[in-house]
C-alpha positions as CSV (number, residue, x, y, z in Angstrom):
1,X,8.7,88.6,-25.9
2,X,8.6,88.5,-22.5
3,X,5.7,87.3,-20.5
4,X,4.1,89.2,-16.9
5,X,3.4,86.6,-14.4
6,X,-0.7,86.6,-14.2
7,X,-1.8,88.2,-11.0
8,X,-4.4,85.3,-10.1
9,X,-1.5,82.7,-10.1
10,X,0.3,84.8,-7.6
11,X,-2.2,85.1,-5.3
12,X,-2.8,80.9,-5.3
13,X,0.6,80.2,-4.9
14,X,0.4,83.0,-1.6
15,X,-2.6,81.8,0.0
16,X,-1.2,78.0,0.0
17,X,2.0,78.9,1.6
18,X,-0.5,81.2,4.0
19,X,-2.1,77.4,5.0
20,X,0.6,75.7,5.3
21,X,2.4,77.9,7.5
22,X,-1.0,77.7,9.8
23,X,0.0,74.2,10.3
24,X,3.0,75.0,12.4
25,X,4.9,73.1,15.2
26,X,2.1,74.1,17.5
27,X,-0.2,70.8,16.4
28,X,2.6,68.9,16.7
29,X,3.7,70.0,20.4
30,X,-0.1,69.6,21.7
31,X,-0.1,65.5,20.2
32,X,3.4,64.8,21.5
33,X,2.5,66.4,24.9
34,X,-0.5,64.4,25.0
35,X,1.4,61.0,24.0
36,X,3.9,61.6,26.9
37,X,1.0,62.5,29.6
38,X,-0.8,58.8,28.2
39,X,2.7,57.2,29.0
40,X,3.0,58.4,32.0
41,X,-0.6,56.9,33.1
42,X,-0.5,53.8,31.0
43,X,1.0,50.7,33.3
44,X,1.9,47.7,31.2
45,X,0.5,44.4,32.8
46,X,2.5,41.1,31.6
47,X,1.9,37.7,33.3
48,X,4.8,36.0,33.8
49,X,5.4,32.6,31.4
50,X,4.4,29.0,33.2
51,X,7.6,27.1,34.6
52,X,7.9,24.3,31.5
53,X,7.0,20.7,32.3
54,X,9.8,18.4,32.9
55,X,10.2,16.1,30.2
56,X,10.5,12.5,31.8
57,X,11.7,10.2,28.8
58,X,9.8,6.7,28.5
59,X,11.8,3.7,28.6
60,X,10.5,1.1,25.7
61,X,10.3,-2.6,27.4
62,X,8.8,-4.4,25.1
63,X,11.9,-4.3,22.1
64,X,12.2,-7.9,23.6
65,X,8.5,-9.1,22.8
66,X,7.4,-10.3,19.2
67,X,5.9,-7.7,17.3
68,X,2.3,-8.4,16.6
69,X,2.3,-7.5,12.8
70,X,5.2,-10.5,12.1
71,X,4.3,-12.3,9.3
72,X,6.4,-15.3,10.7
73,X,4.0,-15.1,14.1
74,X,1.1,-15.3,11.6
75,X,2.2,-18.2,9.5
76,X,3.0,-20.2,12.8
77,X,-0.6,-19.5,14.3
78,X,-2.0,-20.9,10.8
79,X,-0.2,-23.9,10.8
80,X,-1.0,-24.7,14.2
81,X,-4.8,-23.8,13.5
82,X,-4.7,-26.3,10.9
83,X,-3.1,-29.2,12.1
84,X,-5.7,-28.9,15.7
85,X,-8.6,-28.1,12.7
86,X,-11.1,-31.2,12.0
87,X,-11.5,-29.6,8.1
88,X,-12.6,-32.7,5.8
89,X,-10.8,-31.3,2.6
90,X,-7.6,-30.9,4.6
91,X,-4.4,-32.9,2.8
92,X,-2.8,-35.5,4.4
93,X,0.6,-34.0,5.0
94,X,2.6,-36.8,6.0
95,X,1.9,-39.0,2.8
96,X,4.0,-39.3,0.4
97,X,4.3,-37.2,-2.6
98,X,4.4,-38.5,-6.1
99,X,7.0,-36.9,-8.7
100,X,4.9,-34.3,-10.3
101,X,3.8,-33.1,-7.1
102,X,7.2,-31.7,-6.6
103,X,6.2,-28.8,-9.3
104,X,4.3,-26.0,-10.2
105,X,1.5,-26.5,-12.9
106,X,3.1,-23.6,-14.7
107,X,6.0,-25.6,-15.1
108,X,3.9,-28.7,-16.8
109,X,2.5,-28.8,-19.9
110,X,0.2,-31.6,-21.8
111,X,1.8,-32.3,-25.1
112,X,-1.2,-35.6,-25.9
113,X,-3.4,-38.1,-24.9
114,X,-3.2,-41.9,-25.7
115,X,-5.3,-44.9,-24.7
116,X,-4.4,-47.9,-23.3
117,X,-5.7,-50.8,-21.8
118,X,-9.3,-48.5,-22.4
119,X,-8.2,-46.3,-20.4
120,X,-7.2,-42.7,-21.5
121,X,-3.8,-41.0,-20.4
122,X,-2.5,-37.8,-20.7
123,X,0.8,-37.0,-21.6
124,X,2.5,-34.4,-19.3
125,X,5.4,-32.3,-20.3
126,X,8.3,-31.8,-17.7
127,X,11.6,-29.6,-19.1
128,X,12.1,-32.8,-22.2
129,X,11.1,-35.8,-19.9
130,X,7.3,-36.7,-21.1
131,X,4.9,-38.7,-17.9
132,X,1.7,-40.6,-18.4
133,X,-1.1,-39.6,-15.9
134,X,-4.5,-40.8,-15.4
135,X,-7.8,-39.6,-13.1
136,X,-7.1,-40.0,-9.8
137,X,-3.6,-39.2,-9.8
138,X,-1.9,-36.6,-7.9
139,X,0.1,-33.7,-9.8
140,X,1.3,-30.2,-9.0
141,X,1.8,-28.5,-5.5
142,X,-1.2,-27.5,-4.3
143,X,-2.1,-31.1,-3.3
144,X,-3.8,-31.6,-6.8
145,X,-5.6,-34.3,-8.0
146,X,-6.4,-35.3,-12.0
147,X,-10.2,-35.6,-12.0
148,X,-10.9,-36.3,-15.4
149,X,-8.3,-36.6,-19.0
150,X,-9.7,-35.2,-22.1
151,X,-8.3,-34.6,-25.7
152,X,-7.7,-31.4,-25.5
153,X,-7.5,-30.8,-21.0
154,X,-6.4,-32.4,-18.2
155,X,-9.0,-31.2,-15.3
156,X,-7.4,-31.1,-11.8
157,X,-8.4,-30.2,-8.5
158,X,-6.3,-28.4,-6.0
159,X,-6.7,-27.9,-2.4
160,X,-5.4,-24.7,-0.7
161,X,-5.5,-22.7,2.3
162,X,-7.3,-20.0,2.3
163,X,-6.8,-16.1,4.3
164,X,-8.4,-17.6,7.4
165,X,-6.3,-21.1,7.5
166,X,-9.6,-22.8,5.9
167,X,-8.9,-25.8,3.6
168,X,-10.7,-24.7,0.4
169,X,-10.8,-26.8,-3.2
170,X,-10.0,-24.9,-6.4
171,X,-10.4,-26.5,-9.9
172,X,-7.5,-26.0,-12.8
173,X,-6.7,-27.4,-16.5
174,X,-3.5,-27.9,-18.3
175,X,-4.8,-27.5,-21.3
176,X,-3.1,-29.1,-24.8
177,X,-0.2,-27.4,-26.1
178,X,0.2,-27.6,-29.5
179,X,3.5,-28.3,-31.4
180,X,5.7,-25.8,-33.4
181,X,5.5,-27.9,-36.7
182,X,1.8,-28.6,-36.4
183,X,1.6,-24.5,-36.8
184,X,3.6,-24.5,-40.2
């Protein structure tokens, strides 16, 4: 069976190749005559780039000086503020220190107390060497001094610098340890 082509689908397909052949080079020369006359007019206007600056390098002097954020340069001001300061609860740093004075309280531990003479003692731990101490002695390195022994506490007070070089007092305890068997 053999179809006939429909006349109305004909005459569409004729009438859009009608169009398009309306829209012929003609357009096209009228725009590209019109871009060349708008050339011809147009004048470009570019200002010229500034000269650079000269780059003068800057020679740093002052390598040489002390730098102001030195922790060293602070320490020294703060000792030297402290010895020329009239403070009332600062040490007396050319006495001489006792022997528990030469350690940390973290290192020292109070093992007991005892009594003698009516007077009560406490009984410090250093590494296995066991001390007596009593109010009023000194003991650990921030210039402390035993205030009071208790049974269970030894109550000291420390003296220590604070941010601002100021002599301040600071209260601390070594407080009883007890003994591995006294757990079992």
């Amino acid at each position: 069976m053999s179809r006939m082509p429909h006349p109305l689908k004909n005459a569409g397909a004729i009438a859009a190749l009608l169009l398009l052949a309306g829209c012929g080079a003609s357009d096209v020369r009228e725009v590209q005559d019109w871009m060349n006359e708008v050339k011809k007019e147009t004048r470009v206007s570019v200002k010229p780039i500034p000269e650079p600056k000269t780059f003068i390098p800057f020679a740093y002097t002052a390598r040489a000086s002390l730098d102001p954020f030195n922790a060293n340069k602070l320490l020294a001001e703060l000792a030297l503020a402290a010895q020329n300061s009239n403070d009332r609860l600062k040490p007396d740093l050319t006495r001489r220190k006792e022997l528990l004075e030469n350690y940390p309280l973290d290192t020292l531990s109070m093992v007991g107390t005892m009594e003698k003479g009516g007077k009560s003692y406490a009984l410090i731990q250093l590494d296995r060497q066991i001390f007596q101490v009593r109010p009023g002695q000194r003991i650990g390195q921030n210039f402390g001094t035993i205030l009071a022994v208790s049974d269970t506490a030894v109550n000291i007070k420390e003296v220590v610098q604070d941010a601002g070089g100021e002599w301040v007092e600071r209260l601390a305890k070594l407080e009883l340890q007890e003994s591995k068997e006294s757990k079992k």
